[in-house]
N, C-alpha and C positions, 0 to 999 in steps of 0.2 A: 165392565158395567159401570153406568152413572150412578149417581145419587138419587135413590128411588122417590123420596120427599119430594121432591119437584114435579112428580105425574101426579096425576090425579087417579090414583087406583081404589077401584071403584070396592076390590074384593084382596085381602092378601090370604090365601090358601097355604097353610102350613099344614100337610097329612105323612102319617104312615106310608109305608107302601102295603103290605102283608097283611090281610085280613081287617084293611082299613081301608081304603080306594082301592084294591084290589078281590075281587069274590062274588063278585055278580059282575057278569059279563051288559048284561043289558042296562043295569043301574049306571055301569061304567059309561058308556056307550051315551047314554042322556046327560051324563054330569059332565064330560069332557064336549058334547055338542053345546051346550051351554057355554063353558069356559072358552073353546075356539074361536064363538063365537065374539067374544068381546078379549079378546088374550091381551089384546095391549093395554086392558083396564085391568089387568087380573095380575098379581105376582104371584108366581107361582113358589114352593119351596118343598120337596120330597125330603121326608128324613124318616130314615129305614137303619135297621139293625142291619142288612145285607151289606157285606164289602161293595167298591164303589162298580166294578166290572159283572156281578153278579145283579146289582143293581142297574145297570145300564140293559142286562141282557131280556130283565124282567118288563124295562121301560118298553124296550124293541115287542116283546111276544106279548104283551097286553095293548098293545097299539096305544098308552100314556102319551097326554103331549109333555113335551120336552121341558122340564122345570126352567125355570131362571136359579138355581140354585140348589144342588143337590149335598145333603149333609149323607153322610155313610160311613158305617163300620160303627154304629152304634153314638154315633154324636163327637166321632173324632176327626171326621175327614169333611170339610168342606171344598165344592169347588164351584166354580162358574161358568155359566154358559155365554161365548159359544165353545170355547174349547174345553170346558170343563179339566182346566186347571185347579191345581190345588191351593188355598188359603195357607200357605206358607203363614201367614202372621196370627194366625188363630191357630194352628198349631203350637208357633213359639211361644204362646201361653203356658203351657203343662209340658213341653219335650225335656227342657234341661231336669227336670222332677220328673218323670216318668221312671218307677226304678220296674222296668219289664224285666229281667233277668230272673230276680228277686222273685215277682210275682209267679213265675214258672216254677221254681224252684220251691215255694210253699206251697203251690197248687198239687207239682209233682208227687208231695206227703198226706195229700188231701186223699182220703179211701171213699169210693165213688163219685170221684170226677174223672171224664174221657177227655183230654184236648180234643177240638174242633183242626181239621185241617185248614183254619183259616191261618193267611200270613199276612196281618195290617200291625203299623207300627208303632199302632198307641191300644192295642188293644190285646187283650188273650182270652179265646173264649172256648167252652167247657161244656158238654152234657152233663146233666147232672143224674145218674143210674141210680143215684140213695136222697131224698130229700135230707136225710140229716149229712149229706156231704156242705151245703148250702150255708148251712149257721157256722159248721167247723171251720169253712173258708175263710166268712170273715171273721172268726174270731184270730183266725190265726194271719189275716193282712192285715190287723189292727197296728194303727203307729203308723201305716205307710199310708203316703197322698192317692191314694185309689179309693174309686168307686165299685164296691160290688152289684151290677144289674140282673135282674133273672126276670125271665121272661118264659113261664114253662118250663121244657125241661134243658132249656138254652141260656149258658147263665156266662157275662162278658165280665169281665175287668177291667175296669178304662181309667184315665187317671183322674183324680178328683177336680178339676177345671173343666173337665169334658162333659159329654149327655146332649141329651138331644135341646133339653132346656136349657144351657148352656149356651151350644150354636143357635139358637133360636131369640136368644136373648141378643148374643152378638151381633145377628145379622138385623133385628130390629133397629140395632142400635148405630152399625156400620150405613148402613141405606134410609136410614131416617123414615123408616114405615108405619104407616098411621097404623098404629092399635087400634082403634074405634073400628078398622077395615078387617082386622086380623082374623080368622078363624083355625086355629086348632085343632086336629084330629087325628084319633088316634082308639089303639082298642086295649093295647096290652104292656105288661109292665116296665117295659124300657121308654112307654109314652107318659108313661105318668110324670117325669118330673119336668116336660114341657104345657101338659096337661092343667099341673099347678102355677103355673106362673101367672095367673089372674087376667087375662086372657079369655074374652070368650074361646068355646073349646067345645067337641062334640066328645062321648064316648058311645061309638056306634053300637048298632041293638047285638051284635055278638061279642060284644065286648068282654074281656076277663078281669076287668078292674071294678073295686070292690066301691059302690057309688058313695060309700060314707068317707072312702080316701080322697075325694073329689070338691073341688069347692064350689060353691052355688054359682059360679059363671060356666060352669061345665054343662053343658044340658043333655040331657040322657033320651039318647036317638032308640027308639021303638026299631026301626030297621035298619037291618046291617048292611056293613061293607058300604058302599060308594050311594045308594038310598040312604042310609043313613048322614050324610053329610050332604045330599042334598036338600033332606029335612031337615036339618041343623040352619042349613042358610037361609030356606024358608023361615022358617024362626024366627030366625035372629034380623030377617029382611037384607043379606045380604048377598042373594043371587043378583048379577049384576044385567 
């Protein structure tokens, strides 16, 4: 992929996928008619808590157009389309520091938490059966370069250069992407720290993030899922 600077992108689309562009079928259906309609003004960028093949599977049964960049596994795994290879250099940020062994290993001591049968290789992620398993975690990853994210009763460990505000920041900064273009979206707590990056930003009407964690570039969408962020664009005047 080129240097996005160069086009003239009319809209740059940074969403969720789960309970954000995803949850109304018809909402969906009007916001992607739009977007296909002008795609080569639009940069698109999906970033989702789902691994990258579980993400790809959702992309296909919701009929999504196809991002220009998909971030997955919680804000560890970047890649590009068209072959949606992986960002090998955004990874070699946080890999040689990733102590994952470690993290298992104090999880393993941790009383209500389940591992998730997920297998990505910057991240380890947990149900959480006791909300006081949550505080015990990070008290006891404290000292190590990770990130504890909870998102409901779904709770990741990823390393502390990683998150979705992270890849979010890198790829504005890798593609030279007009902020003024930018919109943000997102509902729940693994969005939040893409959400603060000062960025205009939606948090759609089913959102579960708490609106005083939010800074006043966030605007607070009345309807949910994929309505919701097409009233955000309305807003903000950035449907294209």
């Amino acid at each position: 992929m080129g240097h996005a600077g160069d086009a003239a992108f009319r809209l740059v689309l940074a969403t969720d996928l789960d309970d954000t562009l995803v949850g109304d079928p018809e909402a969906l259906a009007e916001l992607n008619s739009h977007l296909a309609r002008r795609r080569s003004r639009v940069f698109l960028i999906y970033l989702t808590g789902r691994h990258s093949f579980s993400a790809v599977r959702l992309i296909c049964a919701e009929a999504l157009l196809l991002p220009d960049v998909l971030v997955s596994d919680a804000g560890t795994i970047v890649r590009y389309r068209p072959a949606f290879r992986r960002d090998r250099a955004w990874e070699s940020r946080f890999a040689a520091r990733w102590p994952g062994e470690e993290v298992r290993t104090v999880a393993a001591g941790v009383p209500g938490l389940t591992a998730q049968a997920i297998h990505s290789p910057w991240r380890c992620a947990y149900y959480l059966e006791d909300e006081r398993a949550l505080p015990r975690l990070v008290e006891a990853l404290a000292g190590l370069a990770v990130r504890v994210v909870a998102t409901g009763r779904c709770v990741d460990v990823i390393p502390a250069g990683a998150g979705k505000g992270a890849a979010l920041d890198y790829l504005v900064a890798r593609f030279g992407l007009p902020a003024a273009q930018l919109l943000v979206c997102g509902d729940g707590g693994n969005d939040l720290d893409m959400l603060r990056l000062g960025y205009r930003g939606v948090l759609v009407g089913n959102g579960k993030i708490s609106p005083s964690l939010l800074p006043p570039t966030v605007y607070q969408a009345r309807e949910p899922f994929a309505a919701g962020i097409l009233e955000a664009l309305r807003h903000f005047d950035l449907l294209p």
